[in-house]
N, C-alpha and C positions, 0 to 999 in steps of 0.2 A: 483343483481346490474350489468348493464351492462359496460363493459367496452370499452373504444376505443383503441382500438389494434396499431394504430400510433404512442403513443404517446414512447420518449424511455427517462427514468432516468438515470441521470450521477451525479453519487456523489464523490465529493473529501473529501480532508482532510490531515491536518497536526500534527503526533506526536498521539496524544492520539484521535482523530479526523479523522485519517487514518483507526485507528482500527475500529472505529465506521460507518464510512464510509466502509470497509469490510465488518463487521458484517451486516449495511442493503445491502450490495448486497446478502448473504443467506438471512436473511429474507425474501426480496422479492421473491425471489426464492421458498422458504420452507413453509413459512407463506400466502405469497397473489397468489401465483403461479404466478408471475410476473416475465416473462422472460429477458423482454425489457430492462433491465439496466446493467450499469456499475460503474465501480468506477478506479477513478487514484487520487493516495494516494503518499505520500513524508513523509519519515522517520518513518514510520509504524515501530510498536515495535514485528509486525508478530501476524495475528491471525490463520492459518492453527488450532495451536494447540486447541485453544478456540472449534473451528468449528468440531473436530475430537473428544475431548473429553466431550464435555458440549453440544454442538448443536445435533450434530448427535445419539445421541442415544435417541433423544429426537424427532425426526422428524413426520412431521405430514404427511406423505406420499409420498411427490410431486418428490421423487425422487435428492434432489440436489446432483451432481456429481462436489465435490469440484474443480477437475482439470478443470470444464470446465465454472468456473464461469470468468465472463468478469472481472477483477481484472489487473488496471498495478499499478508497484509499481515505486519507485522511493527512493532509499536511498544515501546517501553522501559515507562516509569512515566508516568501523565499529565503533561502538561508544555503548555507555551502554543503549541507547536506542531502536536503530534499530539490536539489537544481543538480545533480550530479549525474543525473542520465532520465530519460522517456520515461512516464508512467504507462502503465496501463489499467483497462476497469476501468471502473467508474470513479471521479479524481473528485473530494470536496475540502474548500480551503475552511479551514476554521480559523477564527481570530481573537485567542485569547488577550488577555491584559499583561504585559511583560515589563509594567514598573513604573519608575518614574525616569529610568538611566535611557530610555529610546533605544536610537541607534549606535550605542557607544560598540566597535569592534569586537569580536571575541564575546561579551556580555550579551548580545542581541541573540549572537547565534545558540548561545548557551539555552539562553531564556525561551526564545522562539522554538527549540529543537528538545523540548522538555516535554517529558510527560505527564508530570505535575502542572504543568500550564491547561496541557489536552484535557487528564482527567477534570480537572476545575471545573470546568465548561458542560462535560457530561453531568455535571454531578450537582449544578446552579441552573441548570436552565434547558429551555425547550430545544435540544440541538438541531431537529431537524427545520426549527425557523431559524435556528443561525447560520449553518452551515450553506455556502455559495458552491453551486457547480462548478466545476472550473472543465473546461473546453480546451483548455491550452494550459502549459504552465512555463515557467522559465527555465532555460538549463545553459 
């Protein structure tokens, strides 16, 4: 099958939809040998682990080198969602406004694990001056 070499995939994803959106940038990778793609993800619950233990020992040769796959992540404030396993890419916390309720249980995570908080932020201001590298994150 011939392929057009111009062409480049960008896949997003929110929540459980981030992961999935990970998961096919290896695929592509691993599976079609498709270089071309990326993925930018918002409150991904981390698949590093998935990809390290499930994927990679399973690989069909192509070589993928986790560190090097095109991956931006984007999560809010720790939360029971985005602490639930490794990230991988390149990881940036963003820090919406979630109210006046704080840290009330249940309410936190809701607000912090929102997309409506994330877009907010895109859509008011300069993200790439708010947005923190993160190096590490919680799990």
């Amino acid at each position: 099958m011939a392929r057009n070499k111009n062409y480049h995939l960008s896949i997003t994803g929110h929540s459980l939809g981030a992961l999935l959106a990970e998961l096919s940038v290896y695929y592509c990778h691993d599976q079609l040998n498709y270089k071309s793609v990326n993925a930018v993800t918002f409150e991904s619950p981390g698949s590093r682990d998935i990809m390290e233990n499930r994927l990679l020992p399973n690989l069909k040769g192509n070589g993928v080198k986790l560190d090097k796959l095109d991956i931006v992540q984007y999560v809010s404030y720790p939360n029971i969602i985005n602490t639930y396993g490794h990230h991988i890419g390149t990881l940036y916390q963003l820090q919406p406004m979630l109210g006046s309720l704080g840290w009330v249980i249940g309410w936190y995570t809701k607000q912090a694990h929102s997309m409506d908080n994330i877009t907010a932020l895109f859509e008011s201001s300069d993200i790439y001056k708010q947005r923190i590298l993160m190096k590490d994150w919680p799990i």
